[in-house]
N, C-alpha and C positions, 0 to 999 in steps of 0.2 A: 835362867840357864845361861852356861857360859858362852855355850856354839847355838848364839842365834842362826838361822840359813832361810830365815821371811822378815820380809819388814812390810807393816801394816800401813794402808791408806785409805782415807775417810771420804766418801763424799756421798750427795744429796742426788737423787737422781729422781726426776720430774717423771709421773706417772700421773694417768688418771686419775683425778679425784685430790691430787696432794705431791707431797714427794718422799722417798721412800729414803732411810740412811743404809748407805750401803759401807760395810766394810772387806777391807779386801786384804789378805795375805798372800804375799808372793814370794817367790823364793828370790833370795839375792844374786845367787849365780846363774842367772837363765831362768827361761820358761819351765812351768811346768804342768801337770796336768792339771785343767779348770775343774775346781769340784764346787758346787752350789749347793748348799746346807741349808735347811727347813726347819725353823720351831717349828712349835705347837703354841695351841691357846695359853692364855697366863702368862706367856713369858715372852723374853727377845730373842735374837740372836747370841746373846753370851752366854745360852744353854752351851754352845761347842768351845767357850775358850776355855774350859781345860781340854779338850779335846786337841785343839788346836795348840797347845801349850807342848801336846806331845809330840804332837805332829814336826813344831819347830826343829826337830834333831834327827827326823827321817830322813834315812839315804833316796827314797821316791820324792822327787820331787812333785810339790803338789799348789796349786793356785786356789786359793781358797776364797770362795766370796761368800758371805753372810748380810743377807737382807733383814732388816727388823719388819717384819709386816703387822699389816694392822688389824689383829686379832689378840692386843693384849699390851706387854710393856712398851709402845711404843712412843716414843719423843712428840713426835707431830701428829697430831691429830688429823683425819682425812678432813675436806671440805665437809662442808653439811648437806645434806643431799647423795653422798655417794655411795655407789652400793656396794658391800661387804659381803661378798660372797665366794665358795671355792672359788666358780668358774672368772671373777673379778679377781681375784688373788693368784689366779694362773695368768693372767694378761699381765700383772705386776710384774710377773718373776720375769717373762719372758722379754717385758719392758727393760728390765734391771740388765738381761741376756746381749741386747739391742746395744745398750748403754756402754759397754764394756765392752763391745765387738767380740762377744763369744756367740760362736757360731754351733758352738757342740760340746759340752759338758757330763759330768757324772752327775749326778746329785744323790744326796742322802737327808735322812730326813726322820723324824719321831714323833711319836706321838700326834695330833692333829696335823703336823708336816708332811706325816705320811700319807693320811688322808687327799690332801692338797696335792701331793708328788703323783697320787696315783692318777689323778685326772689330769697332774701333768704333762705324764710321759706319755698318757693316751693320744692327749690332744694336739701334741707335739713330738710325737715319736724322732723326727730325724733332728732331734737339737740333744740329746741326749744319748750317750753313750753304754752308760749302767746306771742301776740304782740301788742305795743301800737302805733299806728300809728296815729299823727296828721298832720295839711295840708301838703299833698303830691300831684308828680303825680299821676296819675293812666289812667288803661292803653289807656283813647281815649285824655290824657291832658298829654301827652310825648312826647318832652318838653313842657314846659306849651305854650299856645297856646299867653300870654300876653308876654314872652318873646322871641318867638321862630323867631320873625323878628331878634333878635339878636345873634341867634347862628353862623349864615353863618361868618360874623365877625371878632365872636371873634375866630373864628378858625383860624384867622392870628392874628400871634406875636406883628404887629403893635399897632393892635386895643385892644386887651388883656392887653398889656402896658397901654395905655392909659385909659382904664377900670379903673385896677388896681391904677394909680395913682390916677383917681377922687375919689374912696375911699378913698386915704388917708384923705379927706375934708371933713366939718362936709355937707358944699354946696351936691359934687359931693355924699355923702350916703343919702341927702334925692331926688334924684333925680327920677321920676317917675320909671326909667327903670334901676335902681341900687333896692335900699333899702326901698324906702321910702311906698310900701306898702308889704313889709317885715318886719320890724321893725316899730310899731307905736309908740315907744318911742326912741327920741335922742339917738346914742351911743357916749359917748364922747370920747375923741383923746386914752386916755391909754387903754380902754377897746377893741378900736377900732382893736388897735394894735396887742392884744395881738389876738382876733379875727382872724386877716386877715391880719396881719403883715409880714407875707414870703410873701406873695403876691406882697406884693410893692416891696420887695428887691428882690426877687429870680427868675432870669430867668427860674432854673429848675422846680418850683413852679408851676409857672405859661404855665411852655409847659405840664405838667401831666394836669393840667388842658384842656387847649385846646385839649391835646389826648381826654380826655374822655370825652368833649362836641362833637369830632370829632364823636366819637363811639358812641355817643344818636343814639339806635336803637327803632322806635316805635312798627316795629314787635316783637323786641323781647318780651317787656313788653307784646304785647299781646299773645304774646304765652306760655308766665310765667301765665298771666290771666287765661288761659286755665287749670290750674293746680291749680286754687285757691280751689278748693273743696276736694283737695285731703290733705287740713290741717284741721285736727280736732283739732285742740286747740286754745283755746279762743285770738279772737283779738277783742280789743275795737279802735275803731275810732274815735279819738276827735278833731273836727274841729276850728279854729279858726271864729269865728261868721263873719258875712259878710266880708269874705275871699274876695278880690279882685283877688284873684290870680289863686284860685281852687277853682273853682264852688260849691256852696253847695249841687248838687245834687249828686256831683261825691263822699261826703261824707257817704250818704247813699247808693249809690250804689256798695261802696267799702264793706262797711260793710254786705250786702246782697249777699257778692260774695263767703264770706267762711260760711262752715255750723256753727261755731261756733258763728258767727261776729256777732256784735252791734255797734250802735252809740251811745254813748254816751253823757253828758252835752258838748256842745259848749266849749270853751276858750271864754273868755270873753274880749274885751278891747286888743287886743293883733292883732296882724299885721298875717303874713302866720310864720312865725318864733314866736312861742309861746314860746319856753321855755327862749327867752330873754325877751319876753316881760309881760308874764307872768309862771314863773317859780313854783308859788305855786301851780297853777291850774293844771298845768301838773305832779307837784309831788302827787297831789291827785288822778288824772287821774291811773297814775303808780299803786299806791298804791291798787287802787282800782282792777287794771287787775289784783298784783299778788296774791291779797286776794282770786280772781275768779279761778284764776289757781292752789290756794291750796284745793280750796272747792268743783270744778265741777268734 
């Protein structure tokens, strides 16, 4: 685009167990609101650059940070010994918070991000502003109940590999029980890559991941649930429309769970991973929490 209004900055930020790449979009002309964005498993942080892509020509300004954590494409593998877990992956983020001198943020989040986000904002209610949450678990659909035949698995190295390499294939990502109703639009090979690419090459990659497919606790989510009312700031919940994945009723009942919460317009045309498949819809979505976050 021709009217960039963010210019991006890269750096490594020292966490428990490793360090974490963090990237950062800011707006050129001034501050603007800090928003902190959340994969899910399988992928990085450049699940939101088309997201972000749209975002670049918003009249809102917005500070956008995106962590790569380590549940999947990750560059740097954790130490060996460390543990891979939600509640370890909510001390990152807040690490990353630390790092940046942000004091109070939105966050948004998909797919197992949202999972993570929700124990987030329990566990750290006053760092957090709102929250945008589209298809996620929630807590009676952890792990999702259409993939959880597959976890036992992939918790060995073998099958993890071989996971990993059917991804590399356009075949093996639309495959019922990889992508194919996670992504309703093709991802082609370089996209692919840049996606989920440690994955294929990186043994350490991929054992952070099977740690923390190891550590999917369903108690714990619900006992993060139990705590869902003790956040008073605005979450909108925007589901992917006939989700395969996440039930739509778990969509309304997530949003009923905080006193602030609503559901919001559907995603349209878009798989359980919206913001590749539709990334405008979800930059409206955004826009629209941090408009509610300035105004309630």
């Amino acid at each position: 685009m021709d009217d960039k209004r963010m210019t991006m900055t890269e750096r490594w930020v020292p966490v428990v167990g490793g360090e974490i790449r963090v990237r950062r979009f800011r707006p050129t002309a001034g501050p603007g609101t800090p928003v902190l964005l959340v994969h899910g498993a399988f992928l990085n942080g450049h699940l939101w650059d088309g997201m972000i892509e749209v975002l670049q020509t918003s009249s809102q300004p917005l500070d956008l940070i995106v962590a790569d954590l380590p549940i999947g494409a990750h560059q740097r593998p954790m130490n060996t010994g460390t543990n891979v877990t939600i509640p370890s992956l909510v001390a990152i983020l807040i690490s990353v918070l630390d790092a940046l001198g942000l004091d109070r943020v939105v966050v948004a989040a998909n797919d197992t991000g949202g999972a993570i986000t929700q124990h987030l904002i329990v566990a750290h209610p006053e760092r957090f502003s709102g929250a945008l949450l589209t298809s996620t678990e929630t807590p009676d659909n952890f792990p999702p109940r259409y993939f959880r035949f597959l976890f036992p698995p992939l918790r060995l190295r073998a099958a993890m590999w071989v996971t990993c390499q059917l991804l590399r294939t356009n075949l093996g990502r639309r495959l019922p029980f990889t992508f194919r109703h996670l992504i309703k639009r093709q991802l082609q090979a370089p996209e692919a890559r840049t996606l989920m690419g440690p994955l294929w090459t990186s043994r350490g990659a991929r054992n952070d991941l099977r740690l923390f497919l190891k550590g999917a606790d369903p108690a714990a989510m619900k006992r993060a649930a139990a705590k869902f009312g003790t956040f008073a700031s605005p979450v909108d919940v925007a589901w992917s429309a006939s989700d395969r994945i996440f039930p739509d009723g778990d969509a309304s009942l997530l949003a009923s769970s905080f006193p602030a919460g609503r559901r919001v317009a559907d995603i349209t045309d878009a798989g359980s991973v919206s913001p590749l498949d539709q990334p405008e819809q979800v930059a409206n979505r955004l826009l629209a929490l941090v408009e509610r976050t300035t105004s309630e």
